[in-house]
C-alpha positions as CSV (number, residue, x, y, z in Angstrom):
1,X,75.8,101.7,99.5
2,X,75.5,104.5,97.2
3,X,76.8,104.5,93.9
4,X,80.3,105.3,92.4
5,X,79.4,106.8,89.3
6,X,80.2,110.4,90.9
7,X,83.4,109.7,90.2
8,X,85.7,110.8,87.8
9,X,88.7,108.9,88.0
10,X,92.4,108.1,85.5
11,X,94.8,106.1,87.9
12,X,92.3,104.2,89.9
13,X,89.6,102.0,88.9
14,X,86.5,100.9,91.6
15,X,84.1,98.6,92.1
16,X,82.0,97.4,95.0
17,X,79.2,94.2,95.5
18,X,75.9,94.0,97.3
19,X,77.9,93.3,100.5
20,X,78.9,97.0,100.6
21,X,82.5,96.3,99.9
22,X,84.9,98.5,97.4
23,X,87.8,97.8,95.6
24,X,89.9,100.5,94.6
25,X,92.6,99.5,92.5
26,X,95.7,101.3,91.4
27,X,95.6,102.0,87.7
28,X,99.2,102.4,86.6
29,X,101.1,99.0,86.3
30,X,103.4,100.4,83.4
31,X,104.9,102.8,86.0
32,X,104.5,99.6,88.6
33,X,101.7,101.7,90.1
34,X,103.8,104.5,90.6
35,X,102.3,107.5,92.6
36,X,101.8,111.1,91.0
37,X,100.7,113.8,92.3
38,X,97.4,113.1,90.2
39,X,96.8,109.6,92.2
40,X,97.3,111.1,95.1
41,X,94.4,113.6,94.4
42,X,92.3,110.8,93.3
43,X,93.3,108.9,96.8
44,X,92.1,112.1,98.6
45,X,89.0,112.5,96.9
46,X,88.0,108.8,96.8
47,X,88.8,108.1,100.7
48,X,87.3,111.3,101.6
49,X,83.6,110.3,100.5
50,X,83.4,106.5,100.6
51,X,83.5,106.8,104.5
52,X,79.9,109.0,103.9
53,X,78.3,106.4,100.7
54,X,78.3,103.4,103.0
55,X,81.3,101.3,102.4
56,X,81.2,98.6,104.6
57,X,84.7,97.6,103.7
58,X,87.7,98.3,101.2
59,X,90.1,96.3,99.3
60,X,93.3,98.0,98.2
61,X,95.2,96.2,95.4
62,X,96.8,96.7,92.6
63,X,96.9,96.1,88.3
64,X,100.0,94.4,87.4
65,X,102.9,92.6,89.1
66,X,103.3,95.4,91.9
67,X,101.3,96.6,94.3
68,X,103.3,100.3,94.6
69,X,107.1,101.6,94.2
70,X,106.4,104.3,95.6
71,X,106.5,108.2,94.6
72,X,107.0,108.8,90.6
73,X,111.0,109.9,90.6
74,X,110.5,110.4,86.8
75,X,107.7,113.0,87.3
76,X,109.5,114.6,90.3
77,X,113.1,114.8,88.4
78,X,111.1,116.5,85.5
79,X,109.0,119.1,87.4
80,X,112.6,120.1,89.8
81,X,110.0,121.3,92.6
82,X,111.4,123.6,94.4
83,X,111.1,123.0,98.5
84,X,108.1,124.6,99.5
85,X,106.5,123.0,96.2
86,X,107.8,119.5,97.4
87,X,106.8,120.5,101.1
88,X,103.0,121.0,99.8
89,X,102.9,117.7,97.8
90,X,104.3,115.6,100.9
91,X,101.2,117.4,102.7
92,X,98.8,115.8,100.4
93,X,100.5,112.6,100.6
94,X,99.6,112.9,104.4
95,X,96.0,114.4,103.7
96,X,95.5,111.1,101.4
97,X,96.8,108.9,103.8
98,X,95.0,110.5,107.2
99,X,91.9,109.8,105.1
100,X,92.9,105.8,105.0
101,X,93.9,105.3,108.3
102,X,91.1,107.7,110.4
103,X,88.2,107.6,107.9
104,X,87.0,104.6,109.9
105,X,86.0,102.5,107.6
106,X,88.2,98.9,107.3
107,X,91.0,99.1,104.4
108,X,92.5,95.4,103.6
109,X,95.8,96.1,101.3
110,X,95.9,93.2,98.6
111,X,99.9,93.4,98.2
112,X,101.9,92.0,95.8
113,X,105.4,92.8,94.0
114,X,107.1,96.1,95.1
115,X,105.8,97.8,98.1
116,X,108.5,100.3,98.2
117,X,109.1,103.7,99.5
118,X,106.0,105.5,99.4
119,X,103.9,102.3,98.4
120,X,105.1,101.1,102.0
121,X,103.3,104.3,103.1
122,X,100.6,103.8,101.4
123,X,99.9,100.1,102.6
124,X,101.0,101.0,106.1
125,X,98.0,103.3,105.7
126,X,95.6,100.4,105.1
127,X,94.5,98.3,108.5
128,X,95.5,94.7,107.5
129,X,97.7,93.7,104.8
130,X,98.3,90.7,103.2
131,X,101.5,89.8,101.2
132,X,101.6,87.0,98.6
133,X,105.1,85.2,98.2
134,X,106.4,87.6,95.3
135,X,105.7,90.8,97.6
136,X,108.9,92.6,99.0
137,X,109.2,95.6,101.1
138,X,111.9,98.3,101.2
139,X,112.6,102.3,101.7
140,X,115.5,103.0,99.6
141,X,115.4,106.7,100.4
142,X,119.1,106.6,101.3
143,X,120.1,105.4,98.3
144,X,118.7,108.3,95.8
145,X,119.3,111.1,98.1
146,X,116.1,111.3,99.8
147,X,113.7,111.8,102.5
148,X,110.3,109.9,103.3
149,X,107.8,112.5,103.3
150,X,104.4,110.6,103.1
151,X,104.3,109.1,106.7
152,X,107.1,106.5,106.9
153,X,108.0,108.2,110.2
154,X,104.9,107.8,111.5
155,X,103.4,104.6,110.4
156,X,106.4,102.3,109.1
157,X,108.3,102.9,112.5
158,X,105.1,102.1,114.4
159,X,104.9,98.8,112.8
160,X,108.5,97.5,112.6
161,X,110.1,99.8,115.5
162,X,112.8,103.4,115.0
163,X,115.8,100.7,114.3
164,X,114.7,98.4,112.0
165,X,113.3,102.1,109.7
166,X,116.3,103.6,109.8
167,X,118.9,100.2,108.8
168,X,116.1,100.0,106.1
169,X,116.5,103.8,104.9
170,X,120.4,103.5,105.5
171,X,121.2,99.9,103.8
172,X,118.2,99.3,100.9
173,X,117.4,96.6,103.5
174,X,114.4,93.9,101.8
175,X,112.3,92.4,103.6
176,X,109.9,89.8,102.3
177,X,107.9,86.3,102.9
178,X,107.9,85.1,106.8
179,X,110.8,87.8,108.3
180,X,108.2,90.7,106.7
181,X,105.4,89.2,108.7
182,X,107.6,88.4,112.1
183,X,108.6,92.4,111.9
184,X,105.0,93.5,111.1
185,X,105.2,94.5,107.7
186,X,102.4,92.3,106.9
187,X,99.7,90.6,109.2
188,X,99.1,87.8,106.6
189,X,101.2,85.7,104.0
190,X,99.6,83.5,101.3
191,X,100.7,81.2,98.5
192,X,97.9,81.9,96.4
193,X,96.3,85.5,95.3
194,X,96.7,88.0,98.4
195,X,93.5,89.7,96.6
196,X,91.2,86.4,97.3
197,X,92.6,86.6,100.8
198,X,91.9,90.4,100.9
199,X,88.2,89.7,99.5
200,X,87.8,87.2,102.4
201,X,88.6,89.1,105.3
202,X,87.1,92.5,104.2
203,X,83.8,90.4,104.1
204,X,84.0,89.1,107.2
205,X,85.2,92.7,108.6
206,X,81.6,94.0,106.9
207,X,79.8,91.4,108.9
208,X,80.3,93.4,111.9
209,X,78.7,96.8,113.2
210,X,79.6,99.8,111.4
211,X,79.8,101.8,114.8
212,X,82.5,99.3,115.7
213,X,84.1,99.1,113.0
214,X,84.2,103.2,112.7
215,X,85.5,102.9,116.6
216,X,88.3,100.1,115.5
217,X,89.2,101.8,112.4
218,X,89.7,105.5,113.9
219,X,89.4,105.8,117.5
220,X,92.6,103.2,117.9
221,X,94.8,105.2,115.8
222,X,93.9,108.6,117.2
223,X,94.3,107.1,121.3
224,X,97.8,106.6,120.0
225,X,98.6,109.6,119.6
226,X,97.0,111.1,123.4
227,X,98.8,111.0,126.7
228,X,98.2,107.4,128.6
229,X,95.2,109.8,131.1
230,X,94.0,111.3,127.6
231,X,93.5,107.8,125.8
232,X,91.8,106.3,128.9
233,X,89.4,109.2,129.0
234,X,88.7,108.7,125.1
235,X,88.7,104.7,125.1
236,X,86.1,104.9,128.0
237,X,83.9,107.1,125.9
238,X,84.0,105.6,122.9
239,X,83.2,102.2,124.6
240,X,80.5,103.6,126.2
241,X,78.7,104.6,122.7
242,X,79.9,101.5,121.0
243,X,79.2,98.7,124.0
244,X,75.4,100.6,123.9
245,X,74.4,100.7,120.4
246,X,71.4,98.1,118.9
247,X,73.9,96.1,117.4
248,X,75.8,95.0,120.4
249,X,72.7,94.3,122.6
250,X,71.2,91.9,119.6
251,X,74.6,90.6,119.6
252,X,75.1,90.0,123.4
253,X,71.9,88.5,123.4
254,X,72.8,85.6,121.0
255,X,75.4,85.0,123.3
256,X,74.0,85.0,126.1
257,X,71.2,82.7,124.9
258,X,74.1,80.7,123.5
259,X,72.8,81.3,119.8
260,X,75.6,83.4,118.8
261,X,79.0,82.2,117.2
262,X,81.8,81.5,120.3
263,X,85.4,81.8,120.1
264,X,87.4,79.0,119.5
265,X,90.5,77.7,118.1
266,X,90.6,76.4,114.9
């Protein structure tokens, strides 16, 4: 893939291997990775262009003990936005985000620590997470007199359901360990180091087809937001690009001639 020397980065460091897959790590574990407004132009920028330099894959993690709590309450008590100024950073928030979930290439969020408020929006912006046995998840909005405003609506009801959002916005509910995974917080719960886990399941993500991993990593997200009719018509057309393409017929192939790997339990 191309290199990452174009950019020019403060709150998040990268780095990517011959395999094609990029780490981008959040920079700020003083402020427990925190997000400014700055961060969240580095976000934009970073997910805009790695879709376009080749990254086969992307692990999200973290510097420090936590992954994210969420928007910086010290920079956004100092700065007393007024609403139209908060309105337009919430916007960004979303442009950032968008650029996670429908730039199509796989993002694996290495969690760990506090993923809270708008650091559960940013790793319900990523494709798989993985929690390690320190990592908790909350939305305390209710509690300081807020609002989620960077997709919590959206994305954190899709994965635990309307209810379960709202008791968490209302109480300070935590979730964490095995009841995060059985709500859908988290696809994946490890005793070790959630990044080795991440590092091992963006590589084997890499090790398929960029078209169908572009198709996966996009083309799901946007059929769910089209009528039932609408998603059909869009599923049968990205299948028919997808199920056509080089890569599949080599693939289908191998399995055919019974060369290729098969699907079993383990």
């Amino acid at each position: 893939m191309d290199s990452l020397k174009p950019f020019n980065l403060k709150y998040l460091v990268l780095s990517s291997d011959d395999d094609g897959i990029v780490q981008v790590v959040l920079s700020r574990p003083e402020k427990r990775n925190a997000l400014n407004a700055e961060t969240i132009e580095e976000l934009i920028d970073v997910f805009s262009k790695l879709p376009r330099m080749g990254a086969r894959a992307v692990v999200l993690r973290a510097e420090g003990d936590h992954f994210c709590a969420g928007l910086d309450l010290v920079e956004h008590h100092e700065q007393q936005r007024r609403p139209e100024e908060f309105m337009h950073i919430c916007l960004r928030w979303h442009e950032a985000f968008n650029k996670m979930e429908y730039g199509g290439v796989p993002i694996i969020a290495a969690l760990k620590g506090a993923v809270v408020g708008g650091g559960l929006e940013l790793a319900s912006s990523a494709h798989i997470r993985v929690a390690d046995q320190s990592t908790y998840f909350a939305l305390p909005e209710g509690q300081r007199g807020l609002f989620t405003g960077g997709g919590a609506t959206i994305r954190v009801a899709d994965l635990v359901g309307k209810a379960r959002m709202i008791d968490m916005m209302l109480t300070g509910r935590v979730y964490q360990q095995d009841e995060a995974v059985q709500v859908g917080l988290c696809q994946y719960l490890v005793d070790g180091s959630s990044d080795d886990r991440a590092m091992e399941i963006a590589r084997l993500a890499a090790q398929n087809p960029p078209l169908s991993n572009f198709a996966i990593c996009s083309a799901i997200s946007h059929m769910q937001n089209m009528s039932a009719m609408d998603a059909a018509y869009a599923e049968s057309v990205v299948a028919g690009i997808v199920n056509t393409q080089p890569a599949s017929n080599e693939r289908l192939e191998a399995f055919v001639n019974k060369s290729g790997p098969r699907v079993r339990p383990d």
